[in-house]
N, C-alpha and C positions, 0 to 999 in steps of 0.2 A: 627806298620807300617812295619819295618824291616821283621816281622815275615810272611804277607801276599806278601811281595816280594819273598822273600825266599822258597815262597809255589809257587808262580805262578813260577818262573823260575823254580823249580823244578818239578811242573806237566807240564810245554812245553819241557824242557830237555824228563822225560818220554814219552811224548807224540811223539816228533821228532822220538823218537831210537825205538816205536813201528809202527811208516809209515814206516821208515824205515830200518825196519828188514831185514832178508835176503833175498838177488836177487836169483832166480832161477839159479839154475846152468845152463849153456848154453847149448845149441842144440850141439851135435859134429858132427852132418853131415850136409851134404848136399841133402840127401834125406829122403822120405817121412818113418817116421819110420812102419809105416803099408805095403803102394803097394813097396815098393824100387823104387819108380818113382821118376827121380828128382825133388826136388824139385822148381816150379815156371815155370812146363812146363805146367802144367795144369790152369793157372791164378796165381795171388800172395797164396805163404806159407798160411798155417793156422800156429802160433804157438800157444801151449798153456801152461800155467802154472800147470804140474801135482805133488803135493805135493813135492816141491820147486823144480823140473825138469824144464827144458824147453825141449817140446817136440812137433816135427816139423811133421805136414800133407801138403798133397798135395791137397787134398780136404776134405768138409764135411762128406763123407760116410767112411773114414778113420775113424774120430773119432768114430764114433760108433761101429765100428770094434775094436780098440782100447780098448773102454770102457768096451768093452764085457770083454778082456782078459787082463789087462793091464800089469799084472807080465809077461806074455809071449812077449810083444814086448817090454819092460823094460829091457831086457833079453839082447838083439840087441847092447842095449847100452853098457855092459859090457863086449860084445865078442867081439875076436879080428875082428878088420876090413877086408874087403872080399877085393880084390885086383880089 
């Protein structure tokens, strides 16, 4: 009996720590990483989760834009910010 407690608390412990894993790192702007449009001028943000990014549009046709090239607007993120 011991033994089958010991098993379930131990596959819900794994269980928990694999929902949750790690959070997206967060957006660092405020605007759209595709048009440089602010974002939420065009209706609510799009965010999305891009292999644990969090990465912020302004609208739908961004992402596809986006998709196309993703190292090059990934890019954005690491250079220094434009004033």
């Amino acid at each position: 009996m011991k033994l089958h407690i010991l098993t379930a608390l131990a596959c819900t412990t794994l269980l928990s720590a694999t929902i949750h894993a790690a959070e997206p790192i967060p957006y660092p702007s405020t605007k759209c990483i595709v048009s440089d449009e602010k974002l939420g001028e065009m209706g609510p943000p799009i965010m999305v989760d891009y292999k644990g990014q969090q990465v912020g549009f302004c609208c739908k046709s961004c992402i596809g834009d986006f998709d196309k090239e993703p190292a090059k607007y990934l890019a954005k993120l690491k250079a220094p910010a434009k004033p």
